[in-house]
MARDO-658614 format. One record per residue: residue number from 1; residue in one letter; x, y, z of N, C-alpha, C in turn. Coordinates in nm, 3 decimals. Each point is the difference from the previous one (the first is absolute). Example, Ala and Ser with C-alpha at 12.3 -4.5 7.8 and 13.67 -1.06 7.14 Angstrom:
2
loti,fipa,npx,npy,npz,capx,capy,capz,cpx,cpy,cpz
1,a,1.319,-0.569,0.780,-0.089,0.119,0.000,0.090,0.120,0.000
2,s,-0.035,0.105,-0.072,0.082,0.119,0.006,-0.077,0.109,0.073
END
This chain:
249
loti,fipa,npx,npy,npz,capx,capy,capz,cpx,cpy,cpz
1,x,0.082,-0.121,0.000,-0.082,0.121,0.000,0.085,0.126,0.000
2,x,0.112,0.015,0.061,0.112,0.114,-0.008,0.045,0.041,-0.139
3,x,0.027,-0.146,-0.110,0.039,0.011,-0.119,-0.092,0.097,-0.159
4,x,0.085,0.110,-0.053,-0.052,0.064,-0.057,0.086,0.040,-0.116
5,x,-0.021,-0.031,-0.145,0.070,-0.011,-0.108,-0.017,0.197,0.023
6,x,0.126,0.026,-0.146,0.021,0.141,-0.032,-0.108,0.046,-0.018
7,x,-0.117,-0.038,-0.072,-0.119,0.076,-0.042,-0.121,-0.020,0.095
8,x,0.022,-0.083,0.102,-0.083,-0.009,0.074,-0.137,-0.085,-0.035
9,x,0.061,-0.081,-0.093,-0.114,-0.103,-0.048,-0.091,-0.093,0.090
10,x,-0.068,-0.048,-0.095,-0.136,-0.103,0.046,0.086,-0.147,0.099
11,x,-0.110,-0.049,0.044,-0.004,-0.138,0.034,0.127,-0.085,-0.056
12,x,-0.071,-0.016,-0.106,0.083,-0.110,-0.130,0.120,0.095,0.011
13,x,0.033,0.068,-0.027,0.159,0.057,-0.033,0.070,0.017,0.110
14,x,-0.071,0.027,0.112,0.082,0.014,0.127,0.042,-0.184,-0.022
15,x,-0.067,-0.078,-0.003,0.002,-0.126,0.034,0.127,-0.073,-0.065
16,x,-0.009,0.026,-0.139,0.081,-0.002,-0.104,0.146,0.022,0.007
17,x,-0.010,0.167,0.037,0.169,0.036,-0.010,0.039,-0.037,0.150
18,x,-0.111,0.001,0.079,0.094,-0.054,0.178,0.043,-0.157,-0.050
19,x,-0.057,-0.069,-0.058,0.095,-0.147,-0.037,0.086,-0.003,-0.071
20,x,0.009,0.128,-0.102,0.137,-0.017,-0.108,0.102,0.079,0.056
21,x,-0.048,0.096,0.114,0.122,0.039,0.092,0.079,-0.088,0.098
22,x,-0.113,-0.085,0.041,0.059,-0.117,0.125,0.034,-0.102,-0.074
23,x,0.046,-0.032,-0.132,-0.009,-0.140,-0.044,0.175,-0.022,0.009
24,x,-0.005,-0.146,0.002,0.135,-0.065,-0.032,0.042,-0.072,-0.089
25,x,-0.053,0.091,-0.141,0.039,-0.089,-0.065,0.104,0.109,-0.149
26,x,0.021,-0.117,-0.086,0.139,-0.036,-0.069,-0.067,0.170,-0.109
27,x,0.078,0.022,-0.084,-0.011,0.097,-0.082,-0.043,-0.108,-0.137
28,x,0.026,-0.100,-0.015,-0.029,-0.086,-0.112,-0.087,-0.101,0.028
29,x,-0.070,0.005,0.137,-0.131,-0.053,0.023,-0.108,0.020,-0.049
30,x,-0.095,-0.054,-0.018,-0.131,0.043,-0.078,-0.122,0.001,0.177
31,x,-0.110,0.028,-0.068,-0.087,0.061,0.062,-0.172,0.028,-0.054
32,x,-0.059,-0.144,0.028,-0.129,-0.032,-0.032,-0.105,0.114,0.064
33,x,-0.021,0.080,-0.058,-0.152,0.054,0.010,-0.181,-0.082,-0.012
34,x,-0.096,0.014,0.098,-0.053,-0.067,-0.028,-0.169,0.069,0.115
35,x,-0.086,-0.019,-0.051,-0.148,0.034,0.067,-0.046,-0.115,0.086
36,x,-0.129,0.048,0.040,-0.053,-0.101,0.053,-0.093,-0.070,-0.090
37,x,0.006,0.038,-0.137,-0.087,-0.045,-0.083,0.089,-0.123,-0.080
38,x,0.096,0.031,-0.036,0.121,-0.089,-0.089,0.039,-0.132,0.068
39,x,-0.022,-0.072,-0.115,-0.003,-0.138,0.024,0.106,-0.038,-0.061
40,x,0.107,-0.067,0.081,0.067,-0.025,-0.062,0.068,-0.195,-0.028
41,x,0.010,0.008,-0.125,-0.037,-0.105,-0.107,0.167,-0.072,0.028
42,x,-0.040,-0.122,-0.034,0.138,-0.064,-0.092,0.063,0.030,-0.068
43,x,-0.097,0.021,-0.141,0.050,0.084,-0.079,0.061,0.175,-0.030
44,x,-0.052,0.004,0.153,0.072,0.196,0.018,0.122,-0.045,0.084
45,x,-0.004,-0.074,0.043,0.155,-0.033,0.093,0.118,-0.013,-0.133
46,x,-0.019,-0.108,-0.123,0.037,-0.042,-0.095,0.052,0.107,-0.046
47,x,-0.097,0.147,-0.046,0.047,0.081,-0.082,0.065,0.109,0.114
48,x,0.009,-0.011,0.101,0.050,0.117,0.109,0.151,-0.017,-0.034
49,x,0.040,-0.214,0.036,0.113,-0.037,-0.006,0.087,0.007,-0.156
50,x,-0.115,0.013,-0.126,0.081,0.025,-0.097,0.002,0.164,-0.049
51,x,-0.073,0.092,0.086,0.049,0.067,0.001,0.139,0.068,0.092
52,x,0.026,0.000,0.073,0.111,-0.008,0.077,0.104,-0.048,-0.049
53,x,-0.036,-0.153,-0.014,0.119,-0.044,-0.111,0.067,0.081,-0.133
54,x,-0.072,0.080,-0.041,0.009,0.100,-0.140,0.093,0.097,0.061
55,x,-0.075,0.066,0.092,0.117,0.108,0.093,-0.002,0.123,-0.099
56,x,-0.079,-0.019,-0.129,0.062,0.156,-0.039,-0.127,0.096,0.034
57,x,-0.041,0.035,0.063,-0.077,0.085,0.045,-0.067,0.005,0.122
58,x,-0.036,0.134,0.065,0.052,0.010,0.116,-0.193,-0.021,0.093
59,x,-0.060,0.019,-0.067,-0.171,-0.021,0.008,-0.048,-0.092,-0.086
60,x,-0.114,-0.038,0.075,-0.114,-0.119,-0.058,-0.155,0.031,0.042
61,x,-0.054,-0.060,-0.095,-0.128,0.018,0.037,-0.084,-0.168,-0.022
62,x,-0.106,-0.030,0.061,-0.091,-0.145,-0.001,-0.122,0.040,-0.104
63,x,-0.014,-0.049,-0.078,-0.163,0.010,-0.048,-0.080,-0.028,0.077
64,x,-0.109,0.109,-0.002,-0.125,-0.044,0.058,-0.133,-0.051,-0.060
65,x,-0.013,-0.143,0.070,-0.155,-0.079,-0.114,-0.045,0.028,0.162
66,x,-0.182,-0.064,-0.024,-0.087,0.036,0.063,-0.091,-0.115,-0.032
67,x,0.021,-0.086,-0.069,-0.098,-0.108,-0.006,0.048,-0.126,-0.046
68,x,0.156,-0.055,0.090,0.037,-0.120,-0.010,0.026,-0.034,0.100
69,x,-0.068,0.040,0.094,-0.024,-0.032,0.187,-0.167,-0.027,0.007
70,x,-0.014,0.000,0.093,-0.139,-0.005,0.074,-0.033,0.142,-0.016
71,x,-0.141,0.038,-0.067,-0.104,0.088,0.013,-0.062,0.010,0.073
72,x,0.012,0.159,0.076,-0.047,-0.044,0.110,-0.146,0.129,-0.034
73,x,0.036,0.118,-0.096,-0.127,0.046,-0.007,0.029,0.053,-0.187
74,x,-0.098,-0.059,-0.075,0.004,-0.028,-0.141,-0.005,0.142,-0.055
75,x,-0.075,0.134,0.060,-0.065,0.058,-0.050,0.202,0.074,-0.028
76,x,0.070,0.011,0.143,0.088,0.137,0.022,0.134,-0.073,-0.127
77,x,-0.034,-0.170,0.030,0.098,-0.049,-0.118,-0.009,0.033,-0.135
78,x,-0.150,-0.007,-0.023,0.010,0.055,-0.140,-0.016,0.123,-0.021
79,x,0.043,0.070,0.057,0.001,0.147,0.011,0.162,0.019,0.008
80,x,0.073,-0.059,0.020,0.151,0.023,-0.006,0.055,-0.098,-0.103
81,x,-0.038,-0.070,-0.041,0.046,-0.045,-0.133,0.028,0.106,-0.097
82,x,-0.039,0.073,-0.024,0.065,0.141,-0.102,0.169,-0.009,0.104
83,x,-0.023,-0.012,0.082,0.190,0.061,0.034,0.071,-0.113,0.011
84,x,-0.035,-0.114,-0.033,0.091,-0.072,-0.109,0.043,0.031,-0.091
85,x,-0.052,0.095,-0.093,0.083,-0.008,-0.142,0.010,0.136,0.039
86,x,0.010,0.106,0.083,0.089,0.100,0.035,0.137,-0.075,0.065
87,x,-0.029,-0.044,0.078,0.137,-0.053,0.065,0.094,-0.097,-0.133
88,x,-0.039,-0.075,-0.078,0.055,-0.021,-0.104,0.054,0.109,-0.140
89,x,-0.091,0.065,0.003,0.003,0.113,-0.095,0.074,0.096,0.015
90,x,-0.039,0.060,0.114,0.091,0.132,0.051,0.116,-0.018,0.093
91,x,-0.022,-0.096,0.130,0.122,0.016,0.075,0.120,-0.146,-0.008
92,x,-0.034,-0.084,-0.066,0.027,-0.115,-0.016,0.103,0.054,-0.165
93,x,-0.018,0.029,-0.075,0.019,0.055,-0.108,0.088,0.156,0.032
94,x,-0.024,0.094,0.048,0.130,0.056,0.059,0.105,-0.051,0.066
95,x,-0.012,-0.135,0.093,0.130,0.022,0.052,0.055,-0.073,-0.086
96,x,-0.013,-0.116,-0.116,0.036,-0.062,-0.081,0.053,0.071,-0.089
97,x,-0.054,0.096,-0.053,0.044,0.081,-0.116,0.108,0.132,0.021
98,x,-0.014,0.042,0.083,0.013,0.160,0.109,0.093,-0.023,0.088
99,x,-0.026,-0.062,0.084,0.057,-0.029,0.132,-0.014,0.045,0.105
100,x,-0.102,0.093,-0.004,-0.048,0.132,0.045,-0.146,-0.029,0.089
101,x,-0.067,0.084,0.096,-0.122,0.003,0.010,-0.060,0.137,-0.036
102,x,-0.026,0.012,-0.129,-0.006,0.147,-0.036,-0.169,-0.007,0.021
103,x,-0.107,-0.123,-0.011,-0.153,0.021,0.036,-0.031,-0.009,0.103
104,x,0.148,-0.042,0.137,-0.047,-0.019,0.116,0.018,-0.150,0.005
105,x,-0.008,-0.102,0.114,0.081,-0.130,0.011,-0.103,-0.017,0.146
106,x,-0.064,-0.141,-0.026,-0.053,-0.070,0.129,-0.022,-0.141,-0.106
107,x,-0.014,-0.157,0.111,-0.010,-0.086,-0.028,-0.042,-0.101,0.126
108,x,-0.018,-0.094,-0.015,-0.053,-0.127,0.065,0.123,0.008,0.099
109,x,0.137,0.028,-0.017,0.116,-0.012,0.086,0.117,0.124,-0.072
110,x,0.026,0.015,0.073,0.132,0.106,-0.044,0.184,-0.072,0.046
111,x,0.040,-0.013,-0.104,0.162,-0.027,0.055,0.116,0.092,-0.019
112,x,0.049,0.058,0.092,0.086,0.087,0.002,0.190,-0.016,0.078
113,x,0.041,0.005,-0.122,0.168,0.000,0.110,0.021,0.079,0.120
114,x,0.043,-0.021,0.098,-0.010,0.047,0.121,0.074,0.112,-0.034
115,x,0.160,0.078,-0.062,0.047,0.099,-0.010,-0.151,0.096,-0.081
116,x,-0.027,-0.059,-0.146,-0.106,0.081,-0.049,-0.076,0.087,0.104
117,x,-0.044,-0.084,0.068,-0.154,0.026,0.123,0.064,0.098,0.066
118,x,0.174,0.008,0.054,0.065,0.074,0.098,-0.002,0.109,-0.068
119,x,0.039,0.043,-0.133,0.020,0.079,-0.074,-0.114,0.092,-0.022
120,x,-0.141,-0.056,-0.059,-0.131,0.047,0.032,-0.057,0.031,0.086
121,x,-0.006,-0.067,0.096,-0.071,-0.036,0.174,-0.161,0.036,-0.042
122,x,-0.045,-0.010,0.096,-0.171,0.030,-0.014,-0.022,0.174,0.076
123,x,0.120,0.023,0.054,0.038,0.158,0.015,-0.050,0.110,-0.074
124,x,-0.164,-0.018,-0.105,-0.050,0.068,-0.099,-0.119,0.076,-0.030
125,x,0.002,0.118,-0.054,-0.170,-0.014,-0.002,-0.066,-0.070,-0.054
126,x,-0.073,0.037,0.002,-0.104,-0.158,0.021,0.051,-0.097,-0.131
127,x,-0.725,-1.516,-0.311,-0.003,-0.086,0.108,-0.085,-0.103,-0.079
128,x,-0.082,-0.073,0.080,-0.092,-0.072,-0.123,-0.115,0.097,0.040
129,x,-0.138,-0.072,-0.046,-0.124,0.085,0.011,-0.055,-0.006,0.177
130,x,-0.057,0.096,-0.016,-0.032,0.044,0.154,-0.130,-0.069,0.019
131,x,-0.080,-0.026,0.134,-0.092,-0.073,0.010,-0.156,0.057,0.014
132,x,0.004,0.111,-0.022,-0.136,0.129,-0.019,0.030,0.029,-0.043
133,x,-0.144,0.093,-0.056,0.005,0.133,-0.091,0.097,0.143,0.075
134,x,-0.050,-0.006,0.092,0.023,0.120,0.084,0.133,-0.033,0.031
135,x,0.087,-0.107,0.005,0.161,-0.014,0.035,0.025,0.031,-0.132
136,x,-0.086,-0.066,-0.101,0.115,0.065,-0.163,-0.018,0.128,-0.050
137,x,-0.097,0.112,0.093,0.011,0.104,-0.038,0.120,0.067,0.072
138,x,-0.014,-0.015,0.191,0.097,0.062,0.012,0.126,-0.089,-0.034
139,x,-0.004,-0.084,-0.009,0.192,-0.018,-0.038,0.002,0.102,-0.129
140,x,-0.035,-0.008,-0.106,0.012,0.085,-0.090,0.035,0.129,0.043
141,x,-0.093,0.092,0.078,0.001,0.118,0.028,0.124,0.000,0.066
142,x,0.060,-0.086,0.085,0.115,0.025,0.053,0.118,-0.032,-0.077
143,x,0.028,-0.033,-0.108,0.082,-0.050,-0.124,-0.014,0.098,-0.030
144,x,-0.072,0.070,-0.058,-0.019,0.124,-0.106,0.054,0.146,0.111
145,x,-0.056,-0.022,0.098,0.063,0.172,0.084,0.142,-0.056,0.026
146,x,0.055,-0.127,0.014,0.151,0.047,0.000,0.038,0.026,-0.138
147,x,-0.047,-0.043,-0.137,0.041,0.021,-0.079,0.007,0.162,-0.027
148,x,-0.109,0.061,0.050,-0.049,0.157,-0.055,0.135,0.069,0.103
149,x,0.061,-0.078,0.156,0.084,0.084,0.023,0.143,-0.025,-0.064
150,x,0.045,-0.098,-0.070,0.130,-0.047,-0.067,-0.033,0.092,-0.098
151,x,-0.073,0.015,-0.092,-0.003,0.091,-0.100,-0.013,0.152,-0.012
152,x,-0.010,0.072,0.144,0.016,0.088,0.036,0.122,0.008,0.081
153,x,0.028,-0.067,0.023,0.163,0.014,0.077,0.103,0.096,-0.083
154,x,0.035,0.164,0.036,0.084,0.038,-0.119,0.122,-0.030,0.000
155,x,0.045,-0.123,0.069,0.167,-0.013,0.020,0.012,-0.074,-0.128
156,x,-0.143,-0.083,-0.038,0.041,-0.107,-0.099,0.018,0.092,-0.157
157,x,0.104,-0.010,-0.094,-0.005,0.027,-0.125,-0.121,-0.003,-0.063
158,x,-0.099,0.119,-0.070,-0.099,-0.033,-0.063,-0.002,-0.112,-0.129
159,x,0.108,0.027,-0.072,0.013,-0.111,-0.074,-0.052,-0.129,0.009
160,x,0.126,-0.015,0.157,-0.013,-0.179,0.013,-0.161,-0.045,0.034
161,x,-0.087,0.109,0.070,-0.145,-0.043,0.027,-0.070,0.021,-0.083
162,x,0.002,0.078,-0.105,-0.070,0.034,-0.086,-0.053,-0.134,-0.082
163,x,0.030,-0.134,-0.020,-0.080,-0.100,-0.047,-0.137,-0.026,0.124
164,x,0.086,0.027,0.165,-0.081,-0.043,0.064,-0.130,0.088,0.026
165,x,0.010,0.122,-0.027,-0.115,0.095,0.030,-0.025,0.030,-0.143
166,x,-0.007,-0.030,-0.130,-0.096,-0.049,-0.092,-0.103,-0.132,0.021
167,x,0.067,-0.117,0.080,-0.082,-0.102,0.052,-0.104,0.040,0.095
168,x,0.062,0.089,0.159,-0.065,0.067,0.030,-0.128,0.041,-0.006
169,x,0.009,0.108,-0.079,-0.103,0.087,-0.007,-0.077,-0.068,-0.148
170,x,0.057,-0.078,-0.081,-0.119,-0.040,-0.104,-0.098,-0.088,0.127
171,x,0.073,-0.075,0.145,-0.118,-0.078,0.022,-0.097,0.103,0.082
172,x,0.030,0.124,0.051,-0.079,0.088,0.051,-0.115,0.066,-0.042
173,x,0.016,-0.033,-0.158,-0.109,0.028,-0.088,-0.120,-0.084,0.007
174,x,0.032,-0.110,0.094,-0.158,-0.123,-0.035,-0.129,0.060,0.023
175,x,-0.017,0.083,0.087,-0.106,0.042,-0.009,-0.061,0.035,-0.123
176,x,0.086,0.046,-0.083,-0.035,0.063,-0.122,-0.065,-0.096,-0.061
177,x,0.090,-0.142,-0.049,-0.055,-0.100,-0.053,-0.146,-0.073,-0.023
178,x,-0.033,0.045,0.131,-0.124,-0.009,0.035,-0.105,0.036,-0.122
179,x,0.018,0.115,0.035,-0.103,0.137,-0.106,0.050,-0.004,-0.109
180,x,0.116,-0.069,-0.012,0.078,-0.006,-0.159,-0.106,-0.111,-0.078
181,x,0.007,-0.121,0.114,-0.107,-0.154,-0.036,-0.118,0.056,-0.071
182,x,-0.057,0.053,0.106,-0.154,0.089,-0.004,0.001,0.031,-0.105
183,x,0.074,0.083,-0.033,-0.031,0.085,-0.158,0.056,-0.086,-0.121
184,x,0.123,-0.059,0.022,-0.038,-0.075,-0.121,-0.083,-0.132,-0.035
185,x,-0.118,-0.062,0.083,-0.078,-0.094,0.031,-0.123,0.104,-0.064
186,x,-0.046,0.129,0.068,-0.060,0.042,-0.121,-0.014,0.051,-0.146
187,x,0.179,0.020,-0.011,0.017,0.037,-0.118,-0.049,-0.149,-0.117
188,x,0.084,-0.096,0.062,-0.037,-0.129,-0.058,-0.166,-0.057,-0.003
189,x,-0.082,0.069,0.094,-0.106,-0.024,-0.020,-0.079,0.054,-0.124
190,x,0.109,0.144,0.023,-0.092,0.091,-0.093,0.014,-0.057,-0.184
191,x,0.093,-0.072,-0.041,0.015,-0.068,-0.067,-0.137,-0.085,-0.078
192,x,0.008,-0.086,0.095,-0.101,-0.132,0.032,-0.087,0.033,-0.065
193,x,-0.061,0.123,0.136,-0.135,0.084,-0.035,-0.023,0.047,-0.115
194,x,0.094,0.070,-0.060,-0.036,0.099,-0.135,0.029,-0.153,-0.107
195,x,0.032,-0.070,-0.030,0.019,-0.118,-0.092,-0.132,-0.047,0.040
196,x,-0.060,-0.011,0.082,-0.162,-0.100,0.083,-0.081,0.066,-0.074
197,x,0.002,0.142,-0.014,-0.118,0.115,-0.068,0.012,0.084,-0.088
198,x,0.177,-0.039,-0.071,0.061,0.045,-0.165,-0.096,-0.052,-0.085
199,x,0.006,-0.170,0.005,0.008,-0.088,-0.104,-0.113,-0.041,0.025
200,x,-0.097,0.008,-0.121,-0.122,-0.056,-0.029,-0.008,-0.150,-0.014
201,x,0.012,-0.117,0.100,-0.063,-0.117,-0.062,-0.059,-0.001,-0.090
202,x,-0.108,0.037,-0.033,-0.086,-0.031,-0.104,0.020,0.022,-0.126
203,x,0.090,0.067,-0.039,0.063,0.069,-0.099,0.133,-0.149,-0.026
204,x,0.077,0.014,0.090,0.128,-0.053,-0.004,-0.006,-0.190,-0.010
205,x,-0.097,-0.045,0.118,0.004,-0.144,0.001,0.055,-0.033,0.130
206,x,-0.033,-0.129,0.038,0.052,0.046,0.132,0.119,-0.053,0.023
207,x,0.077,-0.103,-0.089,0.107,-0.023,-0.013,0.116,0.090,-0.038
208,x,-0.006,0.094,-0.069,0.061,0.122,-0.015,0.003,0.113,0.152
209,x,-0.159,0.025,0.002,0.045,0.064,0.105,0.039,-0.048,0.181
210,x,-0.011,-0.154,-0.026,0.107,-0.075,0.139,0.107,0.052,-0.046
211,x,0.046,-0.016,-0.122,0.120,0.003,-0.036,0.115,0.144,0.025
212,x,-0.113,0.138,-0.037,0.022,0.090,0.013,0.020,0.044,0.173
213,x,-0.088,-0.077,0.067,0.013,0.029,0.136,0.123,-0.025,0.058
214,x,0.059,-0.132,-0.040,0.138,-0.037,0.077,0.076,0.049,-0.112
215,x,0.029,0.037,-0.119,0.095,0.072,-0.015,-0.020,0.207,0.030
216,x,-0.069,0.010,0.084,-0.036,0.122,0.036,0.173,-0.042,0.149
217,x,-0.042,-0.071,0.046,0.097,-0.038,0.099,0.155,0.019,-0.020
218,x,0.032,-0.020,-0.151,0.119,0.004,-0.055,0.058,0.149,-0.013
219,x,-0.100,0.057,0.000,0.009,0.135,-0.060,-0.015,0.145,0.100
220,x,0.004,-0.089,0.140,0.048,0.069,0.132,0.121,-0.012,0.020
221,x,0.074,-0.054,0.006,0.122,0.015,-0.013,0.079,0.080,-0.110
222,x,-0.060,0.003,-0.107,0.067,0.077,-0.138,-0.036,0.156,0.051
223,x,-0.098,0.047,0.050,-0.055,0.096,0.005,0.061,0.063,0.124
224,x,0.078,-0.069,0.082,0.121,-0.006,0.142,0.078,0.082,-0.061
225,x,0.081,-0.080,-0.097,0.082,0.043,-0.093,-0.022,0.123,-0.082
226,x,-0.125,0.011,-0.066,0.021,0.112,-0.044,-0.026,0.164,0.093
227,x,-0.023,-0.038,0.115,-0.016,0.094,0.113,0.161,0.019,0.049
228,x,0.081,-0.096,-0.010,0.142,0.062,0.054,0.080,0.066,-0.136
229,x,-0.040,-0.044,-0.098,0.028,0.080,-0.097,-0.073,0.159,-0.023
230,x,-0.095,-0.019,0.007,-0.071,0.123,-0.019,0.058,0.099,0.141
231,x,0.026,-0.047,0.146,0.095,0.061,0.082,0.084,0.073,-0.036
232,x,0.102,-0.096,-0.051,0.182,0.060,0.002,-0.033,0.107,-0.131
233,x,-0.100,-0.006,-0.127,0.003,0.106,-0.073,-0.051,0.074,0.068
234,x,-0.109,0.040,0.076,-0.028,0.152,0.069,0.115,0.034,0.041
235,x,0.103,-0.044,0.116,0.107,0.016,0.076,0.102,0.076,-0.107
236,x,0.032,-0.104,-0.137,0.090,0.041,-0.128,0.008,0.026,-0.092
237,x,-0.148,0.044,-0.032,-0.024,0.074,-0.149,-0.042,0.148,0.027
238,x,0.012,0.060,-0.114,-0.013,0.159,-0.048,-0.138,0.004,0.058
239,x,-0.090,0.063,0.111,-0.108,0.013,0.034,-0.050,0.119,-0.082
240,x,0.035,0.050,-0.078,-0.092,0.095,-0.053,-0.023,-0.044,-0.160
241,x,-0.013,-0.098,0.000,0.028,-0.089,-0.176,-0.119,-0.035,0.061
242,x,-0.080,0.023,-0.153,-0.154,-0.095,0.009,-0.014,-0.074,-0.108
243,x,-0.021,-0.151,0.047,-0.007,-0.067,-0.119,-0.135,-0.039,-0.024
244,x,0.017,0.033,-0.124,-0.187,-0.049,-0.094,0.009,-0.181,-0.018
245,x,-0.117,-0.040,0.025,-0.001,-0.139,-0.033,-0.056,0.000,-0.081
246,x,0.063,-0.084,-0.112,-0.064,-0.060,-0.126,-0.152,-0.116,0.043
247,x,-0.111,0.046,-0.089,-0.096,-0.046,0.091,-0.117,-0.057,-0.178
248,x,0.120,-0.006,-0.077,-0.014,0.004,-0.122,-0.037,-0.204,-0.006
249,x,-0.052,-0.069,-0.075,0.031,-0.123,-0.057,0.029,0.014,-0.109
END
């Protein structure tokens, strides 16, 4: 309770750097990170030891799955299945490629060389699936406000965060998404609708106009397209040019 890092951090970090201050161990020791959620496998022992064995790099990270254990609540599992193929995509794929955690770095387990960790310390500003709704909101909320204070930290180079606060703040936008759904669910309706009360059955047949109906479908997407086109020319053409349409056959 006396113990108090430079910045005067939380729980976890007091906890953290008071063991990497008291520890006894080697500078070429390693150093398993791990939750109370992480299960750890045969096969993560396997790849811990061939990683180590490799030795050329000084951090590791575990993939995190969520549905090759016991389920214990279906709804929050399939609700974190999307960060499978983030954790493959984005942070799994930087340190492979990069070497770097330029989107930010968490996993099922973390392995770190003990000099690395000394060098870093948790001296800073600022699992599998959870078993409620209400635990997978706040864990989130608490993931995301340390993230909002690492990315405000001005000691860090804007550069080096700048992948991470484009990740950031595109996910701060969800709300938006929302009303984004909304409107284009009626735009797509509005489609439907005007093809339902364009096209005369009786005129057309009704095999034609089934036909016309689902390729009305095709032609939401083209019409996507010609809306980001018709965009970037307002943005990059001569706005005072008026063009006449030929309206001629």
């Amino acid at each position: 309770s006396s113990f108090f890092t430079r910045i005067f951090g939380g729980h976890p970090t007091r906890t953290l750097q008071y063991r990497l201050d008291t520890n006894d161990l080697a500078d070429t020791d390693w150093i398993v990170h791990s939750d109370e959620e992480t299960v750890m496998t045969e096969q993560s022992v396997r790849e811990i030891v061939n990683f180590v064995a490799d030795g050329r790099h000084d951090f590791g990270q575990g993939l995190i799955t969520y549905a090759d254990q016991q389920v214990v609540n279906a709804w929050t599992t399939l609700m974190d299945t999307r960060r499978i193929a983030m954790d493959l995509g984005v942070y799994r794929f930087q340190m492979k490629y990069f070497n770097c955690a330029s989107f930010g770095w968490k996993g099922s387990f973390m392995m770190c060389r003990v000099k690395a960790e000394m060098d870093i310390s948790f001296d800073n500003g600022l699992d599998g699936s959870v078993l409620g709704c209400l635990d997978y909101i706040e864990q989130r909320t608490r993931w995301f406000q340390g993230v909002w204070l690492v990315i405000h930290v001005t000691k860090i180079p804007y550069l080096i965060k700048l992948p991470m606060v484009m990740s950031f703040y595109s996910y701060m936008t969800k709300p938006l998404h929302v009303l984004l759904a909304i409107l284009v669910s009626v735009n797509n309706y509005m489609f439907i609708f005007g093809a339902y009360k364009g096209f005369d059955v009786t005129k057309l047949g009704v095999k034609r106009y089934v036909m016309y109906m689902f390729v009305t479908l095709l032609a939401i997407p083209m019409s996507f397209c010609a809306d980001i086109i018709i965009v970037i020319n307002v943005l990059t053409t001569n706005k005072y040019k008026f063009y006449i349409v030929d309206k001629h056959l």
